[in-house]
N, C-alpha and C positions, 0 to 999 in steps of 0.2 A: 504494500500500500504506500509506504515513504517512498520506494522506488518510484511510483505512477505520478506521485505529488508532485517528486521532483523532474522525473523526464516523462513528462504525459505521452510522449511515442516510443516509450520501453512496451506497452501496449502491442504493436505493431509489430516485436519478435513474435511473439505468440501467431498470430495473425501468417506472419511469415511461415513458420512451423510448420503451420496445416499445409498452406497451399504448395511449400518443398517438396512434403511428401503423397501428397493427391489428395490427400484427407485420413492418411493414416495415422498419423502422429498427432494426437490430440492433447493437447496441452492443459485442456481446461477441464478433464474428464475428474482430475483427483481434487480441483476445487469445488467440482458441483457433488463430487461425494462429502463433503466436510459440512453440504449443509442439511446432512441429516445428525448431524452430532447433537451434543446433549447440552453442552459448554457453549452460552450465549455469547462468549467474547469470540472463539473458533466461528462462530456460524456468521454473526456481524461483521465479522472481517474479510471471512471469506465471501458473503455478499457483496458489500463495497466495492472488494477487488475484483469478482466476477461482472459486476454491472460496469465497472470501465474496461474491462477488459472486450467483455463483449458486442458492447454499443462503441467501438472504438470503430471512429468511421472517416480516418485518414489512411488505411494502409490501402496500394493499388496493387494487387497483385502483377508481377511484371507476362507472367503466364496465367489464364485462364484457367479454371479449372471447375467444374461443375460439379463435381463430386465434396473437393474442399467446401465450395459454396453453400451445399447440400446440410456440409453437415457444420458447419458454421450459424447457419440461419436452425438446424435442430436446436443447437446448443443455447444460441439466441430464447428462442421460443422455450424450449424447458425452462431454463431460469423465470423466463417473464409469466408462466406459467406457477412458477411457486413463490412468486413474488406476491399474484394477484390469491395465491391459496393460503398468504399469511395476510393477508391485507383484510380477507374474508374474516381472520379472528380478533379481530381490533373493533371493540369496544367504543364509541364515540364519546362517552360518556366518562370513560376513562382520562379522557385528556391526552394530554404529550406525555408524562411523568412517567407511563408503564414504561420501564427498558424496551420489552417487546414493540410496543407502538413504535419508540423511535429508530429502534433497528430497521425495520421495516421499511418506514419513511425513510432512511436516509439512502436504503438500495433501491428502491423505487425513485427517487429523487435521482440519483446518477447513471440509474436507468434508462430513462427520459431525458439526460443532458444532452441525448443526439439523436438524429432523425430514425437509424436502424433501431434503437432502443424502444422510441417512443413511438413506432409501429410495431411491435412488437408486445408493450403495453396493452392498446387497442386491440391488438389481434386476441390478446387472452383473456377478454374482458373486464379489463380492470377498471373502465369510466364508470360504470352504474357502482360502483364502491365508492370511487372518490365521491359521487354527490350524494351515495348516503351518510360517509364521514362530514359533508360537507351543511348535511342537513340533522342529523341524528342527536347534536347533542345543543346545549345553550354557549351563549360565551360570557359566563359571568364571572369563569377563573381564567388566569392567567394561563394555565394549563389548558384549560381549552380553546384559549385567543392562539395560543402557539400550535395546537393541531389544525387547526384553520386554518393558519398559514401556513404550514407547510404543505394543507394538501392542496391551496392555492398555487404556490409555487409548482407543483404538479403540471395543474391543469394549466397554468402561464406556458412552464415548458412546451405542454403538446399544441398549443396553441400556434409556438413558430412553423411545424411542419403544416403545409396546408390539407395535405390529406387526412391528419389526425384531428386540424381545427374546424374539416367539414362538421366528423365525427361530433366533435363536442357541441356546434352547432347545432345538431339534430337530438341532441341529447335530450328528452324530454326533462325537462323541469330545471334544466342549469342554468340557461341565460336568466330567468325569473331570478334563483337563487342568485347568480350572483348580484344581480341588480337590489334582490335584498339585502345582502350583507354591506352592499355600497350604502343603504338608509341605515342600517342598524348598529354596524359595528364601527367605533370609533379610534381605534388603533391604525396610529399611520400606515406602519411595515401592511397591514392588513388591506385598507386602501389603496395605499401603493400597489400592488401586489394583481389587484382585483383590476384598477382603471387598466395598467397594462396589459392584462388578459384581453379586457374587453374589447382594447385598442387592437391587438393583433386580430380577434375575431370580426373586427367590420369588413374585413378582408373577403368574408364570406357574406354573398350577395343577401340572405334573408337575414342576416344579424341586425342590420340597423334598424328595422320596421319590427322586430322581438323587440330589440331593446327599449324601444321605443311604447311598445305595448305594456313593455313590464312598468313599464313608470320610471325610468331611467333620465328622463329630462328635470321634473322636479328634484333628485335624488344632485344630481351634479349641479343643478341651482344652488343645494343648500352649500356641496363642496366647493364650490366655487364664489363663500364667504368665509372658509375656513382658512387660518395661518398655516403653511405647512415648514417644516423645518428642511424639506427633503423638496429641494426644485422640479424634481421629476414628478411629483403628484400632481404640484400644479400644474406643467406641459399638459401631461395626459387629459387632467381634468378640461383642462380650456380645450384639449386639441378633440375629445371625445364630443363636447358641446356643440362645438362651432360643426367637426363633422354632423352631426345626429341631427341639430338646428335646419342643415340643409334637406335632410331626408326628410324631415319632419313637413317641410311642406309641398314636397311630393306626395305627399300620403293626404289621402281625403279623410275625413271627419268619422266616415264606416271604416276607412281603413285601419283608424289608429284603434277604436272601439275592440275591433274583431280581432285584433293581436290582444290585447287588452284583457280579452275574455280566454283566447287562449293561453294566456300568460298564468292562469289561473291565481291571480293576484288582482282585485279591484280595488281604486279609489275612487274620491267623487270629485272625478276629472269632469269635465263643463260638460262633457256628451249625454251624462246621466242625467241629468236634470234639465235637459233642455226639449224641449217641448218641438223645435224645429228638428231636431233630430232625428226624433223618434216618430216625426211625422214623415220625415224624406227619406229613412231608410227603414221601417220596418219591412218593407217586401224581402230585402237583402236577409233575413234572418232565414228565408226559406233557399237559399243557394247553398249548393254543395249537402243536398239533403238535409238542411238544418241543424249543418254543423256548429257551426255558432249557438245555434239555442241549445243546444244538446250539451257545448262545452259550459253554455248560462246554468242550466239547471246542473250541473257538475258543479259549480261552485256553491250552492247550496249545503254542500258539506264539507266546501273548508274548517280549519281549525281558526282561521283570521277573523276576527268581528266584522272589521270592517267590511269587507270580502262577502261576509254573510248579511250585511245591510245594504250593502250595492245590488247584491246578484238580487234579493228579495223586492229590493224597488224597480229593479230592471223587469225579472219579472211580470208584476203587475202594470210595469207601464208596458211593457208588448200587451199585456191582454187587452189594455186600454184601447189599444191604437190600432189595432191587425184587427180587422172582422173576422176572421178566423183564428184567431192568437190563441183561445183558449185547447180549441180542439187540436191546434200543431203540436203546442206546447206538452200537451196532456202524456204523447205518445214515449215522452220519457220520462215521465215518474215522479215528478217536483211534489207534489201534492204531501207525500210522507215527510220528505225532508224540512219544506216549508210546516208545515204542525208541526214536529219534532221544535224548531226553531220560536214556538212560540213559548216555550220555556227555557228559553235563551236567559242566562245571566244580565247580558247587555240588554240596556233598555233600548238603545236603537234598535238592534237587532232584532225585539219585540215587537216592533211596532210596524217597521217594513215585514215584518214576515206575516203579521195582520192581517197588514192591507193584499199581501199577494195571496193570503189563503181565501179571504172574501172575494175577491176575483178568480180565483182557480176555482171557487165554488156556486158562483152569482153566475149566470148564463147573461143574463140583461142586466146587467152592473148599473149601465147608464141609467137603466129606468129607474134602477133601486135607488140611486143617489139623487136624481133629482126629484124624488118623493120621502 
């Protein structure tokens, strides 16, 4: 490991090794046996050294060889395979503190410091882990602001290759999440961390119009009254704005809405409440087979209040406005979620889910209210 620190192309004998010999000579076969030892300092060690050694993505072989390659990209893949199979027993909840968490994290981390690596990550499915570390536990210790970061720094890394940042783009439920951790958590390195992910993900043509859904424009309003000590948050932050500002008004009024809903995160951005809105695009809620309503009544059982007092007045205002609204809506099930919600803690959340069960249950609302 001090040898890699100090000549990070000592990496590159190994490398050499194999393709010398066709792929007989395996150099790395008696380090991926030490990580079934029992000795956590043996197995942390030899992870580290096998995650640079493997994602080590300078050596050009001077001859080809197919077979080498063969078993080079095995060797690849097995590791990033028991990477993602200890990554499965980490605890969120646990924080940084357990040894085990951070072992892990740190060959996962030099894993992903280079493109072969951090395809090879995704190949073994290791994304749906990061965003349930990502989402699993609170950040009200320190210990847990520090797992957050690092499995940020993760997902930052895969973010440079463009074929792992399609990946993570499509990830369901990450842009939202990250765009939460951008409102919620207040630690720089955490921010830091997060705007350059985000920044590298505009790269990816549907990222701006997510981010934009998730509520990502208020979120960098507020950062962009905040002191930073670290110049690079603020670049990001202004350079995120100013891009996003532009996208924002290519996007029509349903456009921002229906990311918004798929984002499954609601605030009361101006479209909920406005009366011309929901007059000019309620047809729109029947496109793409009523995807959009379908994703409306799926917020209904959020754990966010707020979330659950948006979706409940959205709700009731489609039934409002659609002369058909009640019977489209019906066909996916609001009905239980909305009563469940009328014994909401939140009194907001009370009172819109009221009003959307009197409507889910009035046929002629209008007539009843104006009598």
């Amino acid at each position: 490991d001090e040898l890699l620190l100090a000549q990070p192309a000592f990496a590159g004998q190994f490398h050499s090794a194999l393709y010398a010999t066709q792929g007989t000579l395996d150099a790395f076969d008696p380090l991926l046996k030490l990580l079934s030892r029992q000795h956590l300092f043996t197995v942390e060690k030899a992870a580290l050294v096998l995650a640079k050694l493997l994602s080590y993505d300078h050596f050009h072989p001077a001859i080809a060889d197919a077979h080498a390659e063969e078993v080079l990209e095995r060797k690849l893949s097995s590791f990033a395979l028991w990477s993602v199979a200890l990554l499965k027993s980490v605890d969120p909840t646990d924080g940084y503190d357990q040894p085990k968490v951070a072992q892990v994290l740190a060959a996962v981390q030099q894993l992903v410091a280079t493109a072969p690596g951090r395809k090879a990550f995704i190949k073994a499915d290791g994304l749906p882990l990061l965003l349930g570390l990502m989402s699993g536990g609170s950040y009200a210790t320190h210990s847990a602001v520090q797992l957050l970061y690092v499995v940020l720094m993760v997902v930052w890394s895969l973010s440079y290759t463009p074929e792992c940042a399609a990946k993570l783009a499509a990830a369901a439920g990450l842009l939202p999440k990250l765009v939460d951790i951008l409102k919620n958590v207040q630690k720089e390195k955490v921010v830091r961390v997060t705007c350059a992910a985000l920044r590298n993900l505009l790269a990816i043509e549907t990222c701006a119009s997510d981010m934009i859904g998730a509520g990502v424009m208020k979120a960098l309003q507020n950062l962009q009254h905040r002191k930073w000590a670290d110049e690079d948050v603020k670049i990001d932050v202004e350079y995120l704005a100013h891009a996003l500002e532009g996208s924002l008004k290519l996007m029509s009024s349903w456009d921002v809405y229906a990311k918004e809903v798929a984002s499954g995160r609601l605030e009361w951005s101006p479209s909920h409440k406005s009366d011309t809105f929901w007059k000019d695009n309620y047809k729109a809620f029947e496109a793409h087979d009523c995807a959009t309503l379908k994703q409306l009544v799926d917020c209904l059982s959020s754990s966010d209040p707020t979330t659950l007092a948006v979706a409940c007045h959205d709700v009731g205002e489609f039934i409002k406005v659609h002369p058909e609204g009640r019977r489209l809506i019906a066909q996916f099930g609001p009905k239980a979620p909305a009563m469940k919600l009328l014994k909401h803690e939140d009194p907001q959340v009370q009172k819109y889910a009221l009003v959307a069960v009197q409507r889910l249950m009035v046929i002629n609302w209008e007539y009843l209210n104006s009598n």
